[in-house]
C-alpha positions in Angstrom: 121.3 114.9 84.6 123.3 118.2 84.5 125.8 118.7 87.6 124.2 121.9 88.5 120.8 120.3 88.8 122.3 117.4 90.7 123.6 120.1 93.2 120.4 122.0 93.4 119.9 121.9 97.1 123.6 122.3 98.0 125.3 125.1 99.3 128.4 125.5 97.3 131.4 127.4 98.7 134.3 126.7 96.0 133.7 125.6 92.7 136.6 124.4 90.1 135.6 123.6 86.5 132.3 123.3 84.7 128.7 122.6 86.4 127.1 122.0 82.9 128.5 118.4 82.5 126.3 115.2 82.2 126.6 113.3 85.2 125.2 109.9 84.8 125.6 108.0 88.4 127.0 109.2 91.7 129.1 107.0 94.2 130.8 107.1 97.6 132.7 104.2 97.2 135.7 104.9 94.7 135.2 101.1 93.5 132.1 101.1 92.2 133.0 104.8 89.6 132.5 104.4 86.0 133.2 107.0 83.8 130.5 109.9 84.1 130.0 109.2 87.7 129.9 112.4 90.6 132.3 111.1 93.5 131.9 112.6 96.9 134.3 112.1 99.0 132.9 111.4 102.5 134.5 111.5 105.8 133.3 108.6 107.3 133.7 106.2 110.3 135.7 103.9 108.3 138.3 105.9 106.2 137.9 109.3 104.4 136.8 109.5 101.2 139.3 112.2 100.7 142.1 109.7 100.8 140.1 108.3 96.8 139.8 110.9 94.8 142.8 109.8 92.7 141.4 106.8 92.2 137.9 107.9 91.4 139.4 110.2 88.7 141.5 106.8 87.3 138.5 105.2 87.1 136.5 107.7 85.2 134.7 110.2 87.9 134.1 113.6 85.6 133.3 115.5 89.2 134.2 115.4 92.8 132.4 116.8 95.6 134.5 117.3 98.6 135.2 119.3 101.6 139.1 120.4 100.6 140.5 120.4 97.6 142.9 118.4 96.6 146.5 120.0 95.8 146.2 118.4 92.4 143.2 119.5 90.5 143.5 117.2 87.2 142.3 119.2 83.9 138.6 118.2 82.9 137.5 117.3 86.2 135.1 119.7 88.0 136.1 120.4 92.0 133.0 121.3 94.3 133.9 122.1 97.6 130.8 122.0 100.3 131.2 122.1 104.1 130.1 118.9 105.0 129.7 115.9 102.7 128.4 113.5 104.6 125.0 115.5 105.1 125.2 116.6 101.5 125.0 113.2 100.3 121.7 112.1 100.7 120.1 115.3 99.0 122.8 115.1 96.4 121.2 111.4 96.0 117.9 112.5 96.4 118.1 115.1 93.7 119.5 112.4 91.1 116.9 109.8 91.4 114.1 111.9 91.3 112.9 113.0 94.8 111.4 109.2 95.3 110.1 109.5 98.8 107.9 112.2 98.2 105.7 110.0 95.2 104.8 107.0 97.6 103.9 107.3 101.1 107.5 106.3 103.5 107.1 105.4 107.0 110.1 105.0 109.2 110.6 103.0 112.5 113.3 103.7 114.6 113.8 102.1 118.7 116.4 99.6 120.0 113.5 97.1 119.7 110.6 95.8 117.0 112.0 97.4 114.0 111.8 94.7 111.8 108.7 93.1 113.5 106.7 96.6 112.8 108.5 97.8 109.6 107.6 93.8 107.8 104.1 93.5 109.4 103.0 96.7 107.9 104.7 95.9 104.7 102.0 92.7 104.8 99.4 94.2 106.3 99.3 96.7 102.9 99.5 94.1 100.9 97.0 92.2 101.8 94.9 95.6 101.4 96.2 95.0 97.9 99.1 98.0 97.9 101.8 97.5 96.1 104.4 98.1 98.3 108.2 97.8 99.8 110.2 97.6 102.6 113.7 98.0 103.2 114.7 95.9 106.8 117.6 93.9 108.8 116.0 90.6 107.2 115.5 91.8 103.6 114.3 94.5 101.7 111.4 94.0 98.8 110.1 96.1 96.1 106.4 94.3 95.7 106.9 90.6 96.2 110.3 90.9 94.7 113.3 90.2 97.1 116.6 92.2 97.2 119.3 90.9 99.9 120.0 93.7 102.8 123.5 93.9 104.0 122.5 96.9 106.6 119.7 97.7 108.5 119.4 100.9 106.4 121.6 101.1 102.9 123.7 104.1 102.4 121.9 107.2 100.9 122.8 106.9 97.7 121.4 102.4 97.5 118.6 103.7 99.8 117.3 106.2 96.7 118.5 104.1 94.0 115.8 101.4 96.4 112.9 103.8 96.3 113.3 104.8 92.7 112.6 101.7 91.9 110.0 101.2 94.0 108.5 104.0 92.5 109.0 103.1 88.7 107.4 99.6 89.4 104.4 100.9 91.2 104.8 100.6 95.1 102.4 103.3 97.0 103.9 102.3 100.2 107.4 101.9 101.4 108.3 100.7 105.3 111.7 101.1 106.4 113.8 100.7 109.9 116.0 103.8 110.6 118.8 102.4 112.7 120.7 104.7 114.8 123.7 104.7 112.9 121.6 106.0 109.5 120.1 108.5 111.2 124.3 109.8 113.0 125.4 109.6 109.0 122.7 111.2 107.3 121.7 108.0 104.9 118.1 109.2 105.5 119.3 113.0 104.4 116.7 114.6 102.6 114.1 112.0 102.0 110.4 112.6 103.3 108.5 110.9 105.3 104.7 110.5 105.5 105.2 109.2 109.2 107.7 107.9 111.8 107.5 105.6 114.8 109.2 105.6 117.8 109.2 101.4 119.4 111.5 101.7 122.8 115.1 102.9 123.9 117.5 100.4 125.7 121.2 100.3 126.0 122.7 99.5 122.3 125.2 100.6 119.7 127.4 102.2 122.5 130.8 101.3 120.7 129.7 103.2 118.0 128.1 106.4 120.0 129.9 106.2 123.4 126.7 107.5 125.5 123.4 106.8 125.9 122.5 109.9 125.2 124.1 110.1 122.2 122.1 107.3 121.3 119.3 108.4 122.1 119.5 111.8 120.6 120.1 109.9 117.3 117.0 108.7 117.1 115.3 111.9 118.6 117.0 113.4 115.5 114.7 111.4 113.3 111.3 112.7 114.7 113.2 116.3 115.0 113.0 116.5 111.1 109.8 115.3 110.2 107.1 118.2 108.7 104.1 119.4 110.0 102.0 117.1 107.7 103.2 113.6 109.1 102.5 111.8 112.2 105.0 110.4 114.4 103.3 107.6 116.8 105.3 107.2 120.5 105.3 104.4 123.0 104.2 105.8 126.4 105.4 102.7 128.1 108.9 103.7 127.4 110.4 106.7 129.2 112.0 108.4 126.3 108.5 108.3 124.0 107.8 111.8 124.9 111.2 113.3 125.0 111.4 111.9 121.4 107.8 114.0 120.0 109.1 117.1 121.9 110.1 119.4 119.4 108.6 117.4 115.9 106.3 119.4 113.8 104.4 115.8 113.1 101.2 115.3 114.4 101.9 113.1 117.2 99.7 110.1 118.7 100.6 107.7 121.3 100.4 104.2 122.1 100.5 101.8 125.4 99.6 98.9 127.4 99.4 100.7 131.2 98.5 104.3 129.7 95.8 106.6 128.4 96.7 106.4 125.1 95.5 107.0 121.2 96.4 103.4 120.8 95.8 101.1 123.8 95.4 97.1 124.4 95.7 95.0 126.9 95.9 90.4 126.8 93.2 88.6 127.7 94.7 84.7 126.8 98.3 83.7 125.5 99.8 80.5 124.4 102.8 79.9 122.6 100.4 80.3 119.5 99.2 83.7 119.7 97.7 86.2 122.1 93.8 87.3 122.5 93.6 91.1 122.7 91.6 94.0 122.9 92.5 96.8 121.0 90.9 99.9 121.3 87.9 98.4 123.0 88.0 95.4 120.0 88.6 91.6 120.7 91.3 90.3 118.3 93.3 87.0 118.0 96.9 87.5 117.0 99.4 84.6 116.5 102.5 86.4 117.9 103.7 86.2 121.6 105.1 87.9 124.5 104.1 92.2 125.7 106.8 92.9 123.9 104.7 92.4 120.6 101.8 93.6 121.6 103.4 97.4 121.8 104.7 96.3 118.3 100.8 95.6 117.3 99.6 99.0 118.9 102.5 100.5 116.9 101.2 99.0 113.3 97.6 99.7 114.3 98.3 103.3 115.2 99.9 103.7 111.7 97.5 102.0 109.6 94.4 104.0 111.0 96.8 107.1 110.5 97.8 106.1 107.2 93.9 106.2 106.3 93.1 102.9 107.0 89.7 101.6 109.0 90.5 99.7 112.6 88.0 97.4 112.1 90.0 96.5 108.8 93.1 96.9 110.2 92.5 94.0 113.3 90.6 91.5 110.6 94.2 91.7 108.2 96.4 91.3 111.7 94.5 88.6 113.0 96.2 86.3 110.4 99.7 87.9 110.5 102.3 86.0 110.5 105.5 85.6 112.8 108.8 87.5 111.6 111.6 84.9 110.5 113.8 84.5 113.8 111.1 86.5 116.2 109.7 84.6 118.7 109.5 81.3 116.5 108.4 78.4 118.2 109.6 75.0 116.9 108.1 71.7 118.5 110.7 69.1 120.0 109.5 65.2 119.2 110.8 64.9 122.8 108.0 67.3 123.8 110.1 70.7 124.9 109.6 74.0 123.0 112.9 75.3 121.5 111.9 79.9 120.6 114.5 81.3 117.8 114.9 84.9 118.5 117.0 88.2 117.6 117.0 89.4 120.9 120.7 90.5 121.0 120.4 93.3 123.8 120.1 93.1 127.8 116.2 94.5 127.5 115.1 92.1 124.5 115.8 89.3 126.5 114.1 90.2 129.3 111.2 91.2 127.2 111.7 87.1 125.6 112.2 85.2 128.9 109.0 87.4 130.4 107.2 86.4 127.8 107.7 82.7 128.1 107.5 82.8 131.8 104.0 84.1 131.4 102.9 81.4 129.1 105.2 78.5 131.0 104.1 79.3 134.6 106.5 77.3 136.1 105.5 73.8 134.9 108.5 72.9 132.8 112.2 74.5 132.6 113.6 77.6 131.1 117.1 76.7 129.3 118.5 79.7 127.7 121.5 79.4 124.8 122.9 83.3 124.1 126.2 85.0 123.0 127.0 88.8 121.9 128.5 89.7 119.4 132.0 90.6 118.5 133.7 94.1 118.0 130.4 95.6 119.3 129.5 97.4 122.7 131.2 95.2 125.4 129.2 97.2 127.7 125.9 95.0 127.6 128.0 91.1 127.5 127.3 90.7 131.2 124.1 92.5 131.9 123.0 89.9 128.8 124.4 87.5 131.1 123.2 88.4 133.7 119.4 89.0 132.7 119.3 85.2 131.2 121.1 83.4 134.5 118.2 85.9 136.8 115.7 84.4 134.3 116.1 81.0 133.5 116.7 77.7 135.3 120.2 76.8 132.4 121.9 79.0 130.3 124.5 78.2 128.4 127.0 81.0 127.2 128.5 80.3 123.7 129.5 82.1 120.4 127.4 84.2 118.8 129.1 86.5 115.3 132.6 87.2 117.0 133.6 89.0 113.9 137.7 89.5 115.1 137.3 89.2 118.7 138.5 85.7 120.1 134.9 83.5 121.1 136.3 82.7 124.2 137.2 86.2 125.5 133.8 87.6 124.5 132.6 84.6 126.5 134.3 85.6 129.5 133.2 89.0 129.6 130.0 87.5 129.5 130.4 85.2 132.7 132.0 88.2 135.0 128.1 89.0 135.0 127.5 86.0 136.6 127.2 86.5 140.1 128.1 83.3 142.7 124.4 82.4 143.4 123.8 81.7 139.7 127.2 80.2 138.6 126.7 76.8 139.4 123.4 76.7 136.6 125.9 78.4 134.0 127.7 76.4 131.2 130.0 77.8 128.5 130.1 76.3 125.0 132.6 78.1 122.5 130.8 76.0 119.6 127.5 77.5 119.3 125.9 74.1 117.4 127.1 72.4 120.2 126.0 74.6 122.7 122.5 74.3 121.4 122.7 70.1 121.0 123.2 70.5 125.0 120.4 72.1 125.8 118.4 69.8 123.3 120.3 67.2 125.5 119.1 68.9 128.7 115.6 69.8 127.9 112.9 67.6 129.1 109.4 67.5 128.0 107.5 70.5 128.5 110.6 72.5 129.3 111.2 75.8 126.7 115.0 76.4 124.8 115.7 80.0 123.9 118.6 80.5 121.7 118.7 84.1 121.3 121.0 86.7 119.4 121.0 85.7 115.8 117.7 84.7 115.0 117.0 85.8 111.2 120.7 85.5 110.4 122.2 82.4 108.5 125.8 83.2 108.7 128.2 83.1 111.5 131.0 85.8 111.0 134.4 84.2 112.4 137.8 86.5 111.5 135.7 88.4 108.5 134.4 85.4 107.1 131.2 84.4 106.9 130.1 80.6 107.8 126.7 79.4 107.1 124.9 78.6 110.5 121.1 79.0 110.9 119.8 78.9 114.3 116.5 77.1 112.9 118.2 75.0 110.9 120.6 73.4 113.3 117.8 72.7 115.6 115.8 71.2 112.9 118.3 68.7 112.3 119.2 67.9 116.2 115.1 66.8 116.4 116.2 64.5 113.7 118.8 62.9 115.3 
């Protein structure tokens, strides 16, 4: 593709050298340029792409977009100076692969909570319609059935369109995808279209990386903010910020909620650690997922089905044999007769919603023994309200290690424990060893009695000092029941 159509939609303020050139890949990482490539250079959080354009030339880039111009400018390599690259880069990337989003239909989900749970459940819901579709989530991202590892929540703009392409060129009509906070800040979702978003819920998170709450949540508000008048964007009225998020998006907007006059409403009849009875909408269905939490993740699927075209009859028959998300609520059975739940639920507010969710099942006849961390080199904010929340709502915890990246276990640990207040302390252990830590509670748990070990869920890694360990929640309690 030419440079000048590549640069289409961009406003160009200096331009140095020819815009006729072939240009057959674009990059933001310097690494990954082979000759023909289009480098921008972006300012990021990281480092500044700025500080590469040397080596992008060495390694073959015939183009650089960029916000100054470098003293330098190397004969046979066209200079395009923009104001801000970091917006540009996702229509630049848009351009390139062939406007993808707007030949299948893209929903986005974007909340503190039920991200994955929503984005992966409608993925299968579609498919069992018999769509061909894809997702792109924390746990993985698929283009039909075919699996493609996810190292972010949401890839950079340039992998995210290269994703969709593909999608496209093997037939997906659908594509889900979670819009974290952080790709919404940096502009990875930058010129893509969506057919619809969803808003799940807005708790404290991510405040390393935005400093305020309200810059979180404007983030996300950002996301519903850009959607056009001919897509729908479906809000939870249980949370406080579902309105403020619709207020000035052009989208059609619907509503969901458990306590509210809504578009989308349910309410539990029966739950078990098996799955929920419900009625939806004035329709009796039996789901085998667990907790309140989920059903505002249901009402959130439903509502997008029946606005994606689909009938709610349909919809509530192909739900009814869903599946649980790897590492959401999942229950494993204890030969010794307790219930051990592996879940993500890595924020103050998602483990509330977890421990409410067994306490209404549980009822008081057995035990609560909760195993949790937080992670490393992330908002150290929320390490004792976590704390906290699990000591107010469980009869054990036990604090231990959860990724702590290149923080020291045991000083993430103890900004944990300073949530604990003296009432709670003396039913409060701290493991550094997070296998051993959950072989105590095994230890500790008697029959009937529920384990939560919380934070990780999905993940199979531990990250110690940049390294990545293998350690699966599931796994190691798997093998303990052995023992």
């Amino acid at each position: 593709m030419k440079l000048s159509e590549v640069l289409k939609n961009i406003v160009i303020l200096e331009s140095v050298g020819k815009t006729d050139i072939e240009i057959c890949g674009i990059q933001i990482d310097s690494r990954k340029i082979e000759a023909g490539h289009l480098f921008i250079a972006v300012c990021g959080t990281q480092a500044d792409g700025h500080q590469y354009i040397g080596k992008a030339i060495a390694q073959g880039a015939t183009a650089v977009v960029c916000q100054q111009l470098p003293e330098d400018l190397p004969a046979g390599v066209t200079f395009i100076r923009i104001e801000d690259t970091e917006d540009a880069t996702g229509k630049i990337a848009t351009q390139f692969y062939g406007n993808p989003s707007t030949q299948l239909k893209l929903v986005g989900v974007t909340g503190t909570n039920g991200k994955t749970t929503i984005a992966t459940l409608l993925y299968e819901i579609f498919t069992a319609f018999g769509n061909k579709c894809g997702l792109c989530s924390t746990v993985c991202n698929y283009i039909g059935e075919r699996a493609i590892a996810a190292d972010h929540t949401t890839p950079d703009a340039i992998t995210l369109n290269q994703l969709l392409s593909q999608m496209v060129k093997e037939g997906c009509q659908y594509a889900f995808m979670e819009c974290s906070s952080h790709a919404i800040h940096q502009k990875r979702i930058g010129g893509l279209r969506f057919e619809g978003g969803i808003f799940t819920n807005l708790t404290r998170d991510h405040l390393d990386y935005h400093k305020t709450f309200e810059n979180y949540r404007d983030a996300k508000k950002a996301f519903f903010d850009g959607l056009d008048k001919s897509a729908f964007a479906i809000t939870n009225l249980d949370d406080k910020n579902g309105l403020f998020m619709t207020q000035n998006t052009s989208a059609t907007v619907k509503t969901y909620s458990q306590t509210r006059m809504a578009d989308f409403h349910a309410k539990i009849t029966e739950m078990t650690f098996e799955g929920m009875e419900l009625n939806v909408n004035g329709q009796d269905v039996y789901v085998p997922l667990v907790g309140k939490f989920n059903v505002s993740n249901l009402l959130a699927i439903f509502g997008a089905a029946v606005m994606l075209g689909k009938e709610p009859t349909e919809v509530l028959t192909v739900l009814s044999s869903v599946r649980s998300v790897s590492g959401r609520f999942e229950a494993l059975r204890s030969p010794k007769g307790f219930t051990a739940i592996v879940d993500y639920a890595h924020t103050p507010d998602a483990l509330v919603n977890v421990l409410n969710a067994i306490d209404e099942i549980l009822c008081h006849r057995g035990e609560v023994i909760t195993v949790c961390g937080a992670g490393g080199n992330r908002d150290k904010g929320k390490r004792p309200l976590m704390a906290h929340e699990a000591a107010r709502l469980s009869d054990k915890v036990i604090i231990t290690s959860d990724n702590p990246r290149f923080e020291e276990p045991q000083d993430i640990i103890n900004d944990m424990l300073a949530g604990i207040t003296d009432e709670e302390r003396g039913k409060v252990l701290s493991i550094v060893d997070r296998k051993e830590a959950i072989r105590t509670a095994c230890m500790l748990a008697k029959k009937g009695d529920v384990i939560l070990v919380a934070g990780k869920g999905h993940e199979n890694y531990q990250e110690i000092k940049g390294v990545k360990h293998h350690f699966d929640d599931k796994e190691v309690l798997l093998e303990i029941f052995q023992e």
